[in-house]
Structure formats: C-alpha cells, structure tokens
C-alpha positions as CSV (number, residue, x, y, z in Angstrom):
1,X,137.4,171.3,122.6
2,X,137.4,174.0,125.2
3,X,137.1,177.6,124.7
4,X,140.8,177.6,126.0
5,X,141.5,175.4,123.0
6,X,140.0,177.9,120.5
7,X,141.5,180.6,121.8
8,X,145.4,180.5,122.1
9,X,144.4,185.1,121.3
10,X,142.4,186.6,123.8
11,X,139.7,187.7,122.0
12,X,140.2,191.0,123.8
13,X,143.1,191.4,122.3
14,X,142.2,191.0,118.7
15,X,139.6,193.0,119.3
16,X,142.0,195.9,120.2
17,X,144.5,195.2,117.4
18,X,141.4,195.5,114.9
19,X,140.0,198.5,116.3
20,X,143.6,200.5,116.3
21,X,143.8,198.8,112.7
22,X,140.8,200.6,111.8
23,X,141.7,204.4,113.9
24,X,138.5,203.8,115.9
25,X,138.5,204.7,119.2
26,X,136.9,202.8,122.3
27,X,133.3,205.6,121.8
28,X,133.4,205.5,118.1
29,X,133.5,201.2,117.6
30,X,130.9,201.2,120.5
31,X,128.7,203.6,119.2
32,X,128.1,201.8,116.1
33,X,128.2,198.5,117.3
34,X,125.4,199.9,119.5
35,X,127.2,199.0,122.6
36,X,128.3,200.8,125.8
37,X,131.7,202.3,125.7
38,X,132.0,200.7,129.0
39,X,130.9,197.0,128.0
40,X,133.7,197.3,125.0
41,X,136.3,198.6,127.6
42,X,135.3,195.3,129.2
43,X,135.4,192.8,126.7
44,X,139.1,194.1,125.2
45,X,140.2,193.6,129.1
46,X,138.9,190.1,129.3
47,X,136.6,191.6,132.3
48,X,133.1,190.4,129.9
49,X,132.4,187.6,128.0
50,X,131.1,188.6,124.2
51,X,128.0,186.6,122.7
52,X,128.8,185.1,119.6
53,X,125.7,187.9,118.1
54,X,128.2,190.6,119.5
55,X,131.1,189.4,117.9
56,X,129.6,188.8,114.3
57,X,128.6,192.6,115.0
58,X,131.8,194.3,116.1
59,X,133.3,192.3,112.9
60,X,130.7,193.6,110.6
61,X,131.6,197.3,112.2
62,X,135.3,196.8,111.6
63,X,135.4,195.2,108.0
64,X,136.8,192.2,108.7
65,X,137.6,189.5,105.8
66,X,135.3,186.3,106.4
67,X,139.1,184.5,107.5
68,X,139.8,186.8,110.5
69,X,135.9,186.4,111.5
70,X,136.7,182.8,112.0
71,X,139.1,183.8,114.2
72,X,137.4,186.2,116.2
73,X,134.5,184.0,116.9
74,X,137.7,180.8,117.5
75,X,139.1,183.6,120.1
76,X,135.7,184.0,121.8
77,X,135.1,180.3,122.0
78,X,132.5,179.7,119.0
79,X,132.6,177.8,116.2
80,X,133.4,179.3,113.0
81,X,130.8,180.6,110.8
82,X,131.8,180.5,107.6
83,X,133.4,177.2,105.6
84,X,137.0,177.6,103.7
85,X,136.2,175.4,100.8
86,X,139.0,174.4,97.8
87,X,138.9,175.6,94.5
88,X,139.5,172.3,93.2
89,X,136.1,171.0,94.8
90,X,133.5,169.9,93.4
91,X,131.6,172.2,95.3
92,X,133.3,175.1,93.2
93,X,132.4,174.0,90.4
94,X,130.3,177.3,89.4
95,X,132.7,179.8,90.9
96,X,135.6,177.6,88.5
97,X,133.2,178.6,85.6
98,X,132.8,182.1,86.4
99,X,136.8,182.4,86.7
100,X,137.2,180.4,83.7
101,X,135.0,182.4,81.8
102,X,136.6,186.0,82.8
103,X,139.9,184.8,81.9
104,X,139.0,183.7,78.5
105,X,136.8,186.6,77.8
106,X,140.3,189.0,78.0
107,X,141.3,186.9,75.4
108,X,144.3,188.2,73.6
109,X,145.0,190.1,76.7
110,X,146.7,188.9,79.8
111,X,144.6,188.3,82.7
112,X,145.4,186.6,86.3
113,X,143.6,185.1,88.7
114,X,145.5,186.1,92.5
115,X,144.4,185.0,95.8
116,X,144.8,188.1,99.0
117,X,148.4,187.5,99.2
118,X,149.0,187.9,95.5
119,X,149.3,184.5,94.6
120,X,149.2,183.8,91.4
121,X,146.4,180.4,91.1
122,X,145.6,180.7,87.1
123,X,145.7,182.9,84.0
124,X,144.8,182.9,80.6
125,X,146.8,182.0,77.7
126,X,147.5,185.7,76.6
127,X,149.3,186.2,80.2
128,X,151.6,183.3,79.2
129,X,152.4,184.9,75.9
130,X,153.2,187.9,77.1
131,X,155.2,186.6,79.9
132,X,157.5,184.4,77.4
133,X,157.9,187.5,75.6
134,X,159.1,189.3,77.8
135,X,161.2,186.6,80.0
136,X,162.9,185.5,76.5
137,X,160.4,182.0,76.8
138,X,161.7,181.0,80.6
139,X,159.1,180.9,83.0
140,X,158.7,183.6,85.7
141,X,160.7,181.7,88.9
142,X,157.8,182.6,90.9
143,X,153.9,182.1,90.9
144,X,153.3,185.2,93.1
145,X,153.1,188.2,91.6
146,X,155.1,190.7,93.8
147,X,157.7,188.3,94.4
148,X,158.5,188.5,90.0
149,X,157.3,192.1,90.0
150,X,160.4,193.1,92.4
151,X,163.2,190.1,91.8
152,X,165.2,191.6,89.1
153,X,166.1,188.3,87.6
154,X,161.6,188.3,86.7
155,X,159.6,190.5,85.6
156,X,161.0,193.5,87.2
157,X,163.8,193.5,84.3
158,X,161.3,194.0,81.7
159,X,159.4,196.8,83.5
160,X,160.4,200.3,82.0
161,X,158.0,202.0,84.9
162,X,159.6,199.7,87.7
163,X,159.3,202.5,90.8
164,X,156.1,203.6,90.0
165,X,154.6,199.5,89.5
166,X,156.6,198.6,92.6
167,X,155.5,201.3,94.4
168,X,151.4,201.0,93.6
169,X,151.7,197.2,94.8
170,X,154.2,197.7,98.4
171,X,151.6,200.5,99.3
172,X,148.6,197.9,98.8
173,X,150.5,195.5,100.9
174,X,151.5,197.8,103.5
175,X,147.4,198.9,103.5
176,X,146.7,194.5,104.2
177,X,149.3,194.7,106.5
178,X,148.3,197.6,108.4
179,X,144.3,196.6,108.2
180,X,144.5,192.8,108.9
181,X,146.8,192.8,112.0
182,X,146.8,189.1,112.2
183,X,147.5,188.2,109.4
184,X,150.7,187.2,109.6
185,X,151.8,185.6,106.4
186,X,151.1,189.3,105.3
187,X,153.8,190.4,107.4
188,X,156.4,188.3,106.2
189,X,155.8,188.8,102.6
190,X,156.5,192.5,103.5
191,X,159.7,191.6,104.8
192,X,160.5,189.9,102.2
193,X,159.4,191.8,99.9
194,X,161.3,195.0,101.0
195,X,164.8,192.7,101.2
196,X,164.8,192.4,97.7
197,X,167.9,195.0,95.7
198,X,167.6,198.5,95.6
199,X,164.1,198.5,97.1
200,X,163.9,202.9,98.2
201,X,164.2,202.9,101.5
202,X,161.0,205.3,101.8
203,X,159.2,202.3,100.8
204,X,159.5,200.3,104.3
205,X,157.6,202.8,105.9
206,X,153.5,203.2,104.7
207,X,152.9,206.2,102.8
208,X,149.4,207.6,104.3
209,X,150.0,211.0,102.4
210,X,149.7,209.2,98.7
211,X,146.3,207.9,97.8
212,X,146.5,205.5,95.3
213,X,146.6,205.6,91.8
214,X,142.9,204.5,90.8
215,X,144.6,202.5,87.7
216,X,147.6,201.0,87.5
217,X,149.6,201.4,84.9
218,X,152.8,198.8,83.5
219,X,154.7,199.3,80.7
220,X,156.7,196.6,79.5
221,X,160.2,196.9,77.2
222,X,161.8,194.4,75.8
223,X,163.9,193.8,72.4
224,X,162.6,197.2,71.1
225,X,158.8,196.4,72.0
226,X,157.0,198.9,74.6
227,X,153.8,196.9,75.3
228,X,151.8,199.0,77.9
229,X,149.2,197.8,79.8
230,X,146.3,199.3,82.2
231,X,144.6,197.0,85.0
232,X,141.1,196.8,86.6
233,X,140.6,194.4,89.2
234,X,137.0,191.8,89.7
235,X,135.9,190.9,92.9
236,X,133.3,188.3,93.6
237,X,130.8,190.5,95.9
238,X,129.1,189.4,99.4
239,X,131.1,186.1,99.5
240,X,130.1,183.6,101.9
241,X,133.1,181.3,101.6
242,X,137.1,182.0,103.2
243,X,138.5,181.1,99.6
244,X,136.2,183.3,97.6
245,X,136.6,186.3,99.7
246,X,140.3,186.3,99.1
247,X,140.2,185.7,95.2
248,X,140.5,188.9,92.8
249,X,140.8,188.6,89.1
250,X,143.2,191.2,87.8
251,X,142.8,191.9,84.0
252,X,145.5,194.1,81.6
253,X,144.0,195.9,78.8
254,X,146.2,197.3,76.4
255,X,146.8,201.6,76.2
256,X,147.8,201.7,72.6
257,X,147.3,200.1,69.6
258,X,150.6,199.4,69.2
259,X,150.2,197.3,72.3
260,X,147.1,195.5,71.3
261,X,148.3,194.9,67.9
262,X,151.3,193.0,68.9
263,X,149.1,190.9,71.3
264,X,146.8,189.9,68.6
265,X,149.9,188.8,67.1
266,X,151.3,186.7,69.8
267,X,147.9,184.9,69.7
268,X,148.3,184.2,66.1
C-alpha cells in the first residue's frame, strides 16, 4: 500500500486537531517534544515529512490512547505499532482471568466490565440481580451503559439521583469527545445521547467550570427499596494492546447497610 493509501488524514491535520484538543500551543507541544517550533509549524502544514520516532513522540507528549497512535503513524505513512487483539482470543486468555477474577471478587455487589465507549462486554452476577430488581425481571433494552442510564423506559426510571448520575457520565463523554477529536463513534453517541427526553439543555454544551465528582454516586428506588451505591473504576495500567487500553472495570459498592444487606439477600 502507499502512504497515500494509509493516509486518507493528513497527518498534519490530526496533528493540529490533537494539539487544540489538548490547549497546547505550536511553542509549548514543540518544546516538549524537543522540536523546533518551526519544524512543528511545518509538519501540521504538510511542508515536512515526520519520522515515525517523531510521531511516537508527539503522541507520547499529547496523551494519545494506543487506537488514535495507530492512526497517527497510518496518517504519516507507517505501519501501526501496536496490535488490536479480541477478547475472545486465545491470546487473552490471562487478561480474561484477571477480568473474571475482579468481577467475582465484588461478589454480592454489582460490577461491569465497559469498553471506552461505555459498552457494556460482561458483569458479575450481582449486577444481574440488581438489574432485575430494579427493571421488575426484564432485561435492560440496551448493553451500553449511558444509553439505559438516560432512556427512561431503563435504568433511568429507577434512578432517584437521575440529574446528578446523568450529569457525572455526559460530562465524561463530552471530556472523550473534546480529547480524542477523531474519534468519531464518540461523537455520535453524544448526539444521541443528548436526543434522549428532557435531557437540560445546559448539558449539550461541556461544562469546564465543574470538576468532577471524584466518586460517583447512584441511588436506586424501586417498590419502597433505596439501594445506594458508590463506584471506583480499575484500569489495566501501561497497556500494550488497542482492546486493553479501552477496557475499565467499574465496580458499585454499597453506602449503607441497608443496601448491602438487601444485596446479600438477592444472592441468597
């Protein structure tokens, strides 16, 4: 393939659209890249050609997940450097443990394993209680978790602190959306997102004054039952796979003993 092939994006471009991302200027990506403000100024015009060294290095300076590395290096003409391998491989058969083993471990509480986009790829049997609980037995209509945290025929009935929940999880999305600006499957979740009923209208806009809550917090009621629930969220740390980077394990532990009581109960 030629480089014209593997780069439908200037590389330039993406380049720019990262650095604005990240509120760098031209001086302050080039100073720590080690580079010449001039040579940058260069490359985002498509007046240089980048090495592949200098790419992997302006990626590292910007933050970029291992996905939209691929893309930069694609966009320069190189090869990808790092693989996107299944979950259902046999080549993740240790991280599968790992996972496996988390999930059970929050055992009788819910936990969820989520991919970058919220996703929702596996839980443990406590979140399926408390799900059926709450939902009356039907299953949630959707396996991504913003999409039944906001459609009030899911979850979002159920939730007694709906504007605070909803509000935590659109200003983490706005945050992927605003620091990955190709990542456009991003973008249209947003949209959607934001079309569902009586979403505030403050919401479509990204609240930079607000830093965010450093727990979040859901309280659930539901036939005279408040089960409330705080979250932490695991991350598998210096990943060197697509898939990997983009997996985080969000797990509910209970606020009360009223709440952890009754899920010792639904697990018999």
């Amino acid at each position: 393939m030629t480089p014209l092939d593997l780069a439908p994006v200037p590389v330039g471009l993406l380049l720019r659209e990262w650095r604005a991302a990240r509120r760098l200027s031209q001086l302050d990506l080039s100073l720590d890249a080690n580079i010449s403000a001039r040579h940058l100024s260069c490359i985002e015009t498509g007046k240089a050609q980048p090495s592949r060294t200098l790419l992997m290095r302006l990626a590292d300076v910007l933050d970029m997940p291992l996905r939209e590395r691929n893309a930069l290096l694609r966009a320069g003409g190189y090869a990808p450097s790092y693989p996107e391998t299944g979950l259902d491989t046999p080549a993740m058969g240790r991280i599968n443990q790992a996972i496996d083993f988390i999930l059970r471990q929050q055992e009788p509480y819910p936990a969820f394993l989520m991919n970058r986009h919220w996703d929702i790829l596996a839980t443990n049997q406590a979140a399926q209680r408390v799900n059926g609980f709450v939902l009356d037995g039907r299953a949630s209509r959707h396996a991504n978790m913003l999409r039944a945290v906001f459609d009030p025929d899911d979850l979002r009935g159920a939730l007694a602190n709906w504007d605070d929940v909803g509000g935590t999880l659109i200003g983490h999305l706005h945050a992927l959306v605003a620091g990955s600006p190709t990542d456009t499957k991003a973008r249209a979740l947003l949209d959607e997102i934001l079309a569902y009923p009586n979403v505030p209208s403050r919401w479509r806009l990204r609240d930079l004054d607000t830093p965010p809550a450093p727990l979040l917090t859901t309280e659930f009621r539901h036939r005279g039952v408040t089960l409330s629930f705080f979250s932490t969220i695991t991350t598998f740390g210096t990943p060197r796979d697509v898939t990997i980077d983009g997996l985080h394990i969000e797990s509910c532990f209970p606020m009360d003993e009223a709440t952890a009581q009754f899920c010792r109960q639904l697990g018999g």
